[in-house]
LUMZA-777437 format. One record per residue (C-alpha): residue in one letter; residue number from 1; x, y, z. Coordinates in Angstrom, 3 decimals, padded with zeros to 6 digits. Layout:
<pts>
+---------+-----+----------+----------+----------+
: residuo : num :        u :        v :        w :
+---------+-----+----------+----------+----------+
:       a : NUM :        X :        Y :        Z :
...
+---------+-----+----------+----------+----------+
</pts>
This chain:
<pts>
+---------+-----+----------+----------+----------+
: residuo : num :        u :        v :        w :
+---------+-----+----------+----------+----------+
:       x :   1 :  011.837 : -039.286 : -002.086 :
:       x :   2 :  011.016 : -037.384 :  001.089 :
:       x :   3 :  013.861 : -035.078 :  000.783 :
:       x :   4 :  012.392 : -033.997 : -003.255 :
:       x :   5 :  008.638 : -033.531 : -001.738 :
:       x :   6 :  010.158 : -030.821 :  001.021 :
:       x :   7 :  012.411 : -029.366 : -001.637 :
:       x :   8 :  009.350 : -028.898 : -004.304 :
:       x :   9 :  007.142 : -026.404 : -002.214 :
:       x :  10 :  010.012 : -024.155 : -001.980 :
:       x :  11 :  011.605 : -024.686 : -005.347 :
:       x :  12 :  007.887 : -023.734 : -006.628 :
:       x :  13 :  007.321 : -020.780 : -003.924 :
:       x :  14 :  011.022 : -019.209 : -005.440 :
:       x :  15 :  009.782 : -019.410 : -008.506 :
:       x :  16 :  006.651 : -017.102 : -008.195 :
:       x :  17 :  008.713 : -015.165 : -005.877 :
:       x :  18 :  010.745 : -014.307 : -008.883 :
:       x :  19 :  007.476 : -013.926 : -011.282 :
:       x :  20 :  006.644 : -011.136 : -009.108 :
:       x :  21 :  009.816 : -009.351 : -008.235 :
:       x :  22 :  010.567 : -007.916 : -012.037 :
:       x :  23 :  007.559 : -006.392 : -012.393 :
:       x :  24 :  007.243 : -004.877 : -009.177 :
:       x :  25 :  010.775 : -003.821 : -009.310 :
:       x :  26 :  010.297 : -002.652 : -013.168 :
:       x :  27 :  006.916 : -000.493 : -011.680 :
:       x :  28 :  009.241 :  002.038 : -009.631 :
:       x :  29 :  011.940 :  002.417 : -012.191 :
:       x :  30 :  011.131 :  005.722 : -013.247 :
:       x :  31 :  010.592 :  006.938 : -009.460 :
:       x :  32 :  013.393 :  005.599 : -008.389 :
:       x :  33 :  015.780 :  007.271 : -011.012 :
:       x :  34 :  014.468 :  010.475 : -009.566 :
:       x :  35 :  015.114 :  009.827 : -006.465 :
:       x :  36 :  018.300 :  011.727 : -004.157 :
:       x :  37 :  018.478 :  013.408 : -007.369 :
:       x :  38 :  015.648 :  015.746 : -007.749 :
:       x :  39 :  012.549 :  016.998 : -005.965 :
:       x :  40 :  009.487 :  015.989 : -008.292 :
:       x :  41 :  006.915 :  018.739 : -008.412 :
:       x :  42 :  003.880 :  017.571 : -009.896 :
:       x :  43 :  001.087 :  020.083 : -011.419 :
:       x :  44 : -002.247 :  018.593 : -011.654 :
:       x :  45 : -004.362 :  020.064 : -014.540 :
:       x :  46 : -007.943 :  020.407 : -013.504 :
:       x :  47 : -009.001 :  023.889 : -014.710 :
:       x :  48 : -008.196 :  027.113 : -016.068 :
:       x :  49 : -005.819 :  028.101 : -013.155 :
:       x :  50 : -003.401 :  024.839 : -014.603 :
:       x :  51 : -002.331 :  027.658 : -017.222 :
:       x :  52 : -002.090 :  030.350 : -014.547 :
:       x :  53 :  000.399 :  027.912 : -012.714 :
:       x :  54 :  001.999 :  026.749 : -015.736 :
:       x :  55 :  003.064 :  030.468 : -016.508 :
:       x :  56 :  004.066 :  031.202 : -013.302 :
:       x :  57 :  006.453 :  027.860 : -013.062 :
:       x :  58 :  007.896 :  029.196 : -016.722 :
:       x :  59 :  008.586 :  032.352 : -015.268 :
:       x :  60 :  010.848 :  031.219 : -012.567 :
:       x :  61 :  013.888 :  028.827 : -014.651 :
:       x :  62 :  016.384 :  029.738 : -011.874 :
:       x :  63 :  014.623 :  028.891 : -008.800 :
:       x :  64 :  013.375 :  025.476 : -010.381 :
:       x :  65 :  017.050 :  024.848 : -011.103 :
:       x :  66 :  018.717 :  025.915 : -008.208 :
:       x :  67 :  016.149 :  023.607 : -006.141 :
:       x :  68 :  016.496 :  020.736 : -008.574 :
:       x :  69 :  012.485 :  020.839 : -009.425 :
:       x :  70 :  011.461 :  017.939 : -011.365 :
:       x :  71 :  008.554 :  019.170 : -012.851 :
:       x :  72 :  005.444 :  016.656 : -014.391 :
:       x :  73 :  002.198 :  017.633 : -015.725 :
:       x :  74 : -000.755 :  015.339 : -015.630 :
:       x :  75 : -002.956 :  017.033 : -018.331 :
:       x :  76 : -006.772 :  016.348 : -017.860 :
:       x :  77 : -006.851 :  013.316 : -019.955 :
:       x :  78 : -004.417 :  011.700 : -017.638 :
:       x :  79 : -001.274 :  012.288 : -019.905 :
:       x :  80 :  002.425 :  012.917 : -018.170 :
:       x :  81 :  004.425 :  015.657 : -019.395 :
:       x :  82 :  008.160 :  016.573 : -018.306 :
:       x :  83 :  008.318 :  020.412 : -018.574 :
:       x :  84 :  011.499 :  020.159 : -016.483 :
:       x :  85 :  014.112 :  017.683 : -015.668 :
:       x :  86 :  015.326 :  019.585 : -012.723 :
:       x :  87 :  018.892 :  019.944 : -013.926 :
:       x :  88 :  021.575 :  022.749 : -013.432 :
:       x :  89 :  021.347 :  023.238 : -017.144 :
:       x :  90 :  017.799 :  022.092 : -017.812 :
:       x :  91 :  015.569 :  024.024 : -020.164 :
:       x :  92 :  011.732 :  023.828 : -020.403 :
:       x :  93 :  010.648 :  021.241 : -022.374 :
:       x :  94 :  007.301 :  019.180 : -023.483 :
:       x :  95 :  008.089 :  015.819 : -022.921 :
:       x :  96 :  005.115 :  013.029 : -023.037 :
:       x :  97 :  006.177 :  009.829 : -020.759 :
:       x :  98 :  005.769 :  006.646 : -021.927 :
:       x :  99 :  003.241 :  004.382 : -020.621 :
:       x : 100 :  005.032 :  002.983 : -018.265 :
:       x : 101 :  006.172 :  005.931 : -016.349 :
:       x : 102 :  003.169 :  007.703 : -016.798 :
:       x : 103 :  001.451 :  004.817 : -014.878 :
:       x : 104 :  003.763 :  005.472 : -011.779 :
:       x : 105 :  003.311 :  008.808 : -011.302 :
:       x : 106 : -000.549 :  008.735 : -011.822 :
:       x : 107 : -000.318 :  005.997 : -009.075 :
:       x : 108 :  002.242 :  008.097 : -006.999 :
:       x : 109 :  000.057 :  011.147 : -007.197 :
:       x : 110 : -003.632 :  009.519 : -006.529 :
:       x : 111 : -004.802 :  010.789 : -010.007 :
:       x : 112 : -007.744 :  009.806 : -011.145 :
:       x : 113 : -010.091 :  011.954 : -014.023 :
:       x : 114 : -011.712 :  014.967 : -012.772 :
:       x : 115 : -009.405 :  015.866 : -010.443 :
:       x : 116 : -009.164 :  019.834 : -009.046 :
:       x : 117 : -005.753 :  021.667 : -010.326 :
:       x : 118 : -003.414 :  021.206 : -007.211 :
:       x : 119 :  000.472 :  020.876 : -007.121 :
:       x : 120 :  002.343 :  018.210 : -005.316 :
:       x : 121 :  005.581 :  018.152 : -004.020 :
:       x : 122 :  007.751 :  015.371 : -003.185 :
:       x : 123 :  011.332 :  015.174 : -001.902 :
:       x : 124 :  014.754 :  013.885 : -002.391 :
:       x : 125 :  013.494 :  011.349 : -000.716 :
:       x : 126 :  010.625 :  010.407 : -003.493 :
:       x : 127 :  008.026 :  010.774 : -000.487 :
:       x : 128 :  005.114 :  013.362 : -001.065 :
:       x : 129 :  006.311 :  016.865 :  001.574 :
:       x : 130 :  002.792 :  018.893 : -000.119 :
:       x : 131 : -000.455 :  018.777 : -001.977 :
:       x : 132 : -002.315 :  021.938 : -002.365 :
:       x : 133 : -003.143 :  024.979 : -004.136 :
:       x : 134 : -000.531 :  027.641 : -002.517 :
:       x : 135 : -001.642 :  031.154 : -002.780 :
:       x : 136 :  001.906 :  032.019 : -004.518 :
:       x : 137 :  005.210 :  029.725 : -005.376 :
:       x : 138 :  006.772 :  031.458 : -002.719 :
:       x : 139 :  004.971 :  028.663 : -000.734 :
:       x : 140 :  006.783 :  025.596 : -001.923 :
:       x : 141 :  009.883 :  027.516 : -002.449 :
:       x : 142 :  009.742 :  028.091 :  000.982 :
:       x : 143 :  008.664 :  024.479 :  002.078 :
:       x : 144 :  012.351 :  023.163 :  000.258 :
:       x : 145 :  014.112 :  025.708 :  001.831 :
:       x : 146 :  013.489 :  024.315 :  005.215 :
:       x : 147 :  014.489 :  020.951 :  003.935 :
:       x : 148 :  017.183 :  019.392 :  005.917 :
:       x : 149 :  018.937 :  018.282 :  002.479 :
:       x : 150 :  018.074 :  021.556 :  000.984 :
:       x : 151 :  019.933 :  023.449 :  004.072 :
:       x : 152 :  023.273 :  021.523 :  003.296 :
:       x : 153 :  022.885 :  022.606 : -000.066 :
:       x : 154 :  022.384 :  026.145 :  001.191 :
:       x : 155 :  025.507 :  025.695 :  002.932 :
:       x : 156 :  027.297 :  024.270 :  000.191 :
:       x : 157 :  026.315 :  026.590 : -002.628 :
:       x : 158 :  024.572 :  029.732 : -001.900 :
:       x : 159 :  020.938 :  030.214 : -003.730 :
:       x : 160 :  022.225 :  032.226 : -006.963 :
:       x : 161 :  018.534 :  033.342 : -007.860 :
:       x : 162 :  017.933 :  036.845 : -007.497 :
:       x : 163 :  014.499 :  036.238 : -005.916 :
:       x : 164 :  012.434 :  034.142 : -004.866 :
+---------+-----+----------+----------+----------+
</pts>
């Protein structure tokens, strides 16, 4: 009988344990399939100069590509979008994320209603490297260039933009 009352607290302490776990491990799923993969770069709509950024992202495909740019809208009602997967072959697209996913990056970003139109960059490494308005993309271009991964790439496969 002694030997059952010392095995119940930890029988009962694994099983919350494991209550918790899945949805803690379910929360990052969508962060975590980004990550070593692509460099998320998040736009946060807060204004009129959202559209200025938007066009200016649209206009430059190759260097998004070549850089492996994940990039996510949060619109001002707190919406998601995937305009960019951040693939070799990726096109532009207008993707709403579920719930779920939406959630995460909200939470990863710090977005909460009202917010100023600022871009946020996070590397390879899914951990935030900028959060700003830059003057030009040239700026965060720039910023993963110097990236240690980003240098082997470099290396590897010489930038094929013509550009920026």
């Amino acid at each position: 009988m002694l030997r059952l009352v010392r095995f119940v607290p930890a029988w009962v302490c694994f099983v919350v344990s494991v209550g918790v776990v899945p949805s803690t491990a379910v929360a990052d799923t969508y962060w975590d399939k980004l990550k070593w993969q692509v460099r998320p770069l998040v736009l946060v709509e807060g204004g009129p100069e959202a559209d200025k950024w938007t066009e200016r992202l649209r206009d430059d495909r190759c260097a998004l590509a070549e850089r492996r740019v994940h990039w996510l809208v949060i619109d001002e009602e707190g919406a998601v979008w995937r305009r960019f997967d951040g693939g070799e072959t990726a096109d532009f697209e207008s993707t709403r994320l579920d719930k779920s996913a939406a959630t995460i990056v909200r939470d990863r970003v710090g977005w909460s209603s009202g917010n100023d139109t600022r871009l946020l960059l996070f590397g390879l490494d899914g951990q935030r490297k900028y959060s700003g308005r830059p003057d030009a993309l040239e700026t965060i271009w720039a910023l993963i260039d110097r990236m240690p991964m980003r240098r082997t790439e470099l290396a590897r496969d010489p930038d094929d933009c013509q550009g920026p």
